[in-house]
N, C-alpha and C positions, 0 to 999 in steps of 0.2 A: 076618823078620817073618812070621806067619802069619796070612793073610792072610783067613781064614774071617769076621772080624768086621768086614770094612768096610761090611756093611749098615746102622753104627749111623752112617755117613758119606754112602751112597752112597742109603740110604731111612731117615730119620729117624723115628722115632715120633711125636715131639711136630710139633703144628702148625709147618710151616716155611715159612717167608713171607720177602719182604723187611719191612725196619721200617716204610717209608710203607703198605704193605701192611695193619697195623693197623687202620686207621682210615679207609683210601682203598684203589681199584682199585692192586694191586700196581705199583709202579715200577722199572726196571733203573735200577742205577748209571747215571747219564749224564756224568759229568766225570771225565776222564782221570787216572789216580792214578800211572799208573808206563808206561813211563817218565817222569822227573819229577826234581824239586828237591825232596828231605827232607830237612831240614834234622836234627843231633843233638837229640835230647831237652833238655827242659829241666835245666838244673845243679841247680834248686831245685823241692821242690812245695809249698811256700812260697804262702798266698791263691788264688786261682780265676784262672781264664781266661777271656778274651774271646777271641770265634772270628770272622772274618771271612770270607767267600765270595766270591771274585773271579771275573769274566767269563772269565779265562784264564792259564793259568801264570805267563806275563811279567808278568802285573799285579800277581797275589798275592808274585812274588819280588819287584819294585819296593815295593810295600805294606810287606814283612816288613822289606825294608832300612830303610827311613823310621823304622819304626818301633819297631825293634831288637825284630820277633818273630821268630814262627819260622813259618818255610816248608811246608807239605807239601803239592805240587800245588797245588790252585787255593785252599788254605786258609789263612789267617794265624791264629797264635794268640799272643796277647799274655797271658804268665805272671803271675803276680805281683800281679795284682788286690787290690782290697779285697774282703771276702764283703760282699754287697749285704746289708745292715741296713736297719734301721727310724731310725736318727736319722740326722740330719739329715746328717753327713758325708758318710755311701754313700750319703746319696741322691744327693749332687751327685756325685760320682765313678761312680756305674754310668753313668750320660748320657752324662760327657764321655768316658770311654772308647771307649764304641757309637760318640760319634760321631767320634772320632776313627779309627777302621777305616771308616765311610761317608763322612766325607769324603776318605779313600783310597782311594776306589770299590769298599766292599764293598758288594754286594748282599743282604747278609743281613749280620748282627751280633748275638750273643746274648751271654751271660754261662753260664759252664757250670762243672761239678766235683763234687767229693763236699762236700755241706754247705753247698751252696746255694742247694736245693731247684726248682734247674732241669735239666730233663732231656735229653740230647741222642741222638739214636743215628745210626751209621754203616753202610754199605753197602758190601762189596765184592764185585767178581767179578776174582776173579784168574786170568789166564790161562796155564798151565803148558806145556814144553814137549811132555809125554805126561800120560795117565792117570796113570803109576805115581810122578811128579813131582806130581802133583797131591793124589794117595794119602796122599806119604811127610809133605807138608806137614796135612793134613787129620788124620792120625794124632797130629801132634803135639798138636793143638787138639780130642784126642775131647770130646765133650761130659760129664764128669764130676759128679752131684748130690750134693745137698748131703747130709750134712756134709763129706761127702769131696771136695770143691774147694778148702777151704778151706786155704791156706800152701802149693799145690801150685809148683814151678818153675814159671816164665811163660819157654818158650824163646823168646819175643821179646824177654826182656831181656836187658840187655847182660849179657855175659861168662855167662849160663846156658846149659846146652847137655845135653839128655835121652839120656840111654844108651837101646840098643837093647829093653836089658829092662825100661825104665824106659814106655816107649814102650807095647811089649808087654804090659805093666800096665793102662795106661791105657786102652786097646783092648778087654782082655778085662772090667775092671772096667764099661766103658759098656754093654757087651755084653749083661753080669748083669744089669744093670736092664730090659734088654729083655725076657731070658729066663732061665730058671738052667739056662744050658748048660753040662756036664760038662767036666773041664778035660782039655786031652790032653797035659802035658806037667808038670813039677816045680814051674816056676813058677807054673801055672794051680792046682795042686794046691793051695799052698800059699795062695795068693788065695781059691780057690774056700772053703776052709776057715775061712778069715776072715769072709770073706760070709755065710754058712749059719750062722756064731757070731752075728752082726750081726742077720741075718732074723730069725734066733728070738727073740734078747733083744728086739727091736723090738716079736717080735707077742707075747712074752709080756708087754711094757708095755701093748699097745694092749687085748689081753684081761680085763688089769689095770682097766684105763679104764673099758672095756666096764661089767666086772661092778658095779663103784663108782666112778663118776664125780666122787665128792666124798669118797672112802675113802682116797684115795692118801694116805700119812705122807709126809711132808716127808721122812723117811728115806729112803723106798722110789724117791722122787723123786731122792733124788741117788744112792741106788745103781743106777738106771737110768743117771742121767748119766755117773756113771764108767764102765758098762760101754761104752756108747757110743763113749766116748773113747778108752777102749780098744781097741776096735776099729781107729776111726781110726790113732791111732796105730802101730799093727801095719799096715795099708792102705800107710800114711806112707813105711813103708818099700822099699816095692815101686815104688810111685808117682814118689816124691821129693818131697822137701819141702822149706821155708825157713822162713826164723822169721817172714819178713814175711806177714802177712796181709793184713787187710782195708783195711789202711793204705799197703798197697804203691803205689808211684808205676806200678808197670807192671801194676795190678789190671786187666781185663778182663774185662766179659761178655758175651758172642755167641752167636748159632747157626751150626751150620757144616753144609754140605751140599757134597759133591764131584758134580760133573755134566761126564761127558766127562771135557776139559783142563784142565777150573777146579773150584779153591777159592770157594767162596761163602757171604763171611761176613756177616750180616745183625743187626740189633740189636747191633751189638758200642757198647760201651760201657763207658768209661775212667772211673778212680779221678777220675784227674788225668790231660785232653786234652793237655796240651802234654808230657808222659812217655809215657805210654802209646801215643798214637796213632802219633806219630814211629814210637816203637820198633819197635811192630807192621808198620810200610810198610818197614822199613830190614828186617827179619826174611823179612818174605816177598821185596823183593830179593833179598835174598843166602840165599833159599832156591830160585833160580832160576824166580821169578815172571817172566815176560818183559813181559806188559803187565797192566795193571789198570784199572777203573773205578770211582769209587764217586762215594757220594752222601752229605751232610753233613745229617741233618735235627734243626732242633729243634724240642724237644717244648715246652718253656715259655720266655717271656723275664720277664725282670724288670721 
């Protein structure tokens, strides 16, 4: 690994905050995440999730068991929901749900997932046992924009696992967006060359724009798009890719900032919580996280 681009790890560009941070004086993780009870992902992503918050690990495992959810830390998530609607059905089902994790002594209870229009975000501080442990994990998770995020590997799902040049892609690719720094090896060559196809087509759309803001052909619009995709596509390769997109059970989005021994992932936020979150706590496990902390915040309830 070369190792010149962990500044887009170690000093991010973009605003980086924890998520309560938002909207309030910044908050640290305060509830213990690992070690801990993670329960396997859900079998199905199958309707939305209820999220419950418990006073202390024992409670939320005792909770999960009652209720055949799943465990992670001091969280219970209950899979398989109805999506909170407007007739009359969801409405008496999102209640008894809620209350059915508060009368298990959650301290919080929301409804959450993709599609139904409640929003949730998560907090971690992962404590590694060196920097370079901290590094190797943080690498995997570089912060990649858009279009090119889109159907990349998620090495916290199951049975996915990123090669070293895959890794290395991803690194220099974050990198680019910082700066357009020259590549010093075959595989950067080959990236760098991608990129600089990409930048130009971009700014000879955006030129396009400029000079006639209401001129563009419908043609010229989708030969823009294909080259785009093109791009992509060739990126795709270096990167790694899957076919699952935006619909992927183990989708994530977060900020990721390396400080010292820790990993510190802020705003991460799950397709589908009871997939995805699992996944990602069993990932950093068995990527030799020793301890962790995080915080469960929600943004809307129903």
């Amino acid at each position: 690994m070369i190792p010149d681009h962990d500044d887009v790890l170690t000093d991010p560009v973009r605003g980086w905050t924890w998520s309560f941070g938002m909207h309030d004086d910044p908050a640290e993780p305060s509830s213990v995440l690992l070690p801990g009870r993670v329960d396997a992902p859900a079998s199905s992503r199958d309707g939305c999730s209820a999220v419950g918050q418990f006073a202390s690990q024992s409670a939320a495992a005792s909770a999960a068991d009652a209720l055949a959810g799943i465990c992670v830390a001091e969280t219970v998530i209950l899979p398989g929901q109805p999506y909170p609607r407007d007739d009359e059905a969801d409405r008496d089902t999102v209640p008894a749900v809620i209350d059915r994790l508060l009368v298990a002594g959650a301290r919080d209870a929301f409804i959450t997932d993709a599609d139904t229009g409640y929003m949730h975000s998560i907090d971690i501080r992962a404590h590694c046992e060196d920097r370079d442990q901290a590094l190797a994990i943080g690498r995997q998770m570089a912060p990649i924009s858009p279009p090119f995020h889109e159907g990349l590997i998620n090495p916290w799902a199951p049975g996915r696992k990123l090669t070293e040049d895959q890794v290395r892609a991803r690194m220099y690719v974050a990198s680019l967006e910082r700066s357009d720094r020259l590549p010093r090896d075959e595989l950067e060559s080959k990236i760098w060359a991608i990129w600089r196809a990409w930048r130009e087509d971009q700014l000879r759309a955006e030129n396009r724009y400029v000079a006639d803001p209401t001129g563009l052909h419908v043609s010229a619009v989708a030969d823009i798009r294909a080259a785009m995709q093109r791009h992509k596509l060739a990126l795709d390769v270096f990167l790694g890719n899957e076919t699952e997109e935006w619909g992927s059970p183990w989708y994530l989005g977060w900020q990721v900032v390396v400080e010292n021994n820790d990993v510190c992932l802020a705003s991460v936020w799950c397709m589908h919580i009871a997939t995805g979150f699992p996944a990602l706590v069993r990932w950093l496990d068995e990527s030799g996280v020793k301890s962790a902390a995080y915080s469960v915040y929600n943004r809307m309830r129903p």
